[in-house]
C-alpha positions as CSV (number, residue, x, y, z in Angstrom):
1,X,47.7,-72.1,7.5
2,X,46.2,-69.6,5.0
3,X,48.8,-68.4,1.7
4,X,50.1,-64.8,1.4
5,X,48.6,-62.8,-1.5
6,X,51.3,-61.3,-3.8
7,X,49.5,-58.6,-5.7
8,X,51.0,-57.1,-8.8
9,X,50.1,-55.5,-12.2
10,X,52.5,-56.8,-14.5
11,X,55.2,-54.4,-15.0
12,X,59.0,-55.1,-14.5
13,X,59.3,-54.8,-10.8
14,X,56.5,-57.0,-10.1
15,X,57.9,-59.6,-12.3
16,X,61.1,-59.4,-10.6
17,X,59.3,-59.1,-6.8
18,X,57.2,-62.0,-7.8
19,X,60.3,-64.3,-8.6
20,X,61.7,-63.3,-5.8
21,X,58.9,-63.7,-3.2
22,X,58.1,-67.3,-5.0
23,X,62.0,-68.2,-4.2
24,X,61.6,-66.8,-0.7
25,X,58.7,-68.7,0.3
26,X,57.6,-71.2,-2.1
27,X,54.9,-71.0,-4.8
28,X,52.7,-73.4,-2.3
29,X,52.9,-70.5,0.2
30,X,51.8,-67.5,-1.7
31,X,48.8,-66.7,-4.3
32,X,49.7,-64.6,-7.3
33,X,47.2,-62.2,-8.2
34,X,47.9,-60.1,-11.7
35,X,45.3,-57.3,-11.1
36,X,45.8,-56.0,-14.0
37,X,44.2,-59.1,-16.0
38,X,42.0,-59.7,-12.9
39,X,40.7,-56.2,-12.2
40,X,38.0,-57.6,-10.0
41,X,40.6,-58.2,-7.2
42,X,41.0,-54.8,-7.2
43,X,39.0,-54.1,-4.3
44,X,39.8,-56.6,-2.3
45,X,43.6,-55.6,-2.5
46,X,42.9,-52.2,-1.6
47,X,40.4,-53.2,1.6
48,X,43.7,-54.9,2.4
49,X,45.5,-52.1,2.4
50,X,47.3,-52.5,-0.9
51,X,48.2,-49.1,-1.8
52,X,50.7,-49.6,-4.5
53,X,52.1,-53.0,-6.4
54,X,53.7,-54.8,-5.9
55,X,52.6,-56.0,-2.3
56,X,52.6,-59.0,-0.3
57,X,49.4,-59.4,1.9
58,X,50.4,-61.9,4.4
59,X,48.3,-64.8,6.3
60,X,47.9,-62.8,9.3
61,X,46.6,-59.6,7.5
62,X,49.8,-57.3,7.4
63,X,50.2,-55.8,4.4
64,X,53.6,-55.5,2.9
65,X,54.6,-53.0,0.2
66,X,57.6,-54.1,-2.1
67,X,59.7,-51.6,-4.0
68,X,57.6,-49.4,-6.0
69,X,56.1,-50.2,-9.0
70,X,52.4,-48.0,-9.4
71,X,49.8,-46.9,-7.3
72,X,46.6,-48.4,-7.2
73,X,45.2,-45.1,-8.9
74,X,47.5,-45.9,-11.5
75,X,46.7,-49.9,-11.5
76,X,42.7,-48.6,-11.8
77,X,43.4,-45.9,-15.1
């Protein structure tokens, strides 16, 4: 079975979503991907349909938004 991708950028909420998710479903289960340190993921959250962070994208390719903490626009400056 493939891991969920936990997409975030860094700020508050995403630390607090991240805990959370990890807790939820174990860090063994889930990829944490800081895009903004690792801007090249960029694209590849937003061809999953990440639209804001923090998101969970899950093994079967539904895309989950968490909470609000920015756009992508915003993630991308």
């Amino acid at each position: 079975m493939s891991k969920s991708i936990f997409y975030h950028a860094g700020c508050p909420v995403c630390i607090s979503a991240e805990h959370d998710i990890v807790n939820l479903i174990g860090s063994e289960n889930v990829e944490i991907v800081h895009i903004g340190e690792d801007r090249n993921r960029i694209a590849e959250a937003e061809a999953a349909g990440v639209t804001s962070v923090p998101a969970l994208v899950t093994p079967n390719g539904n895309t989950l938004h968490i909470n609000f903490g920015a756009s992508m626009a915003d993630v991308k400056g």
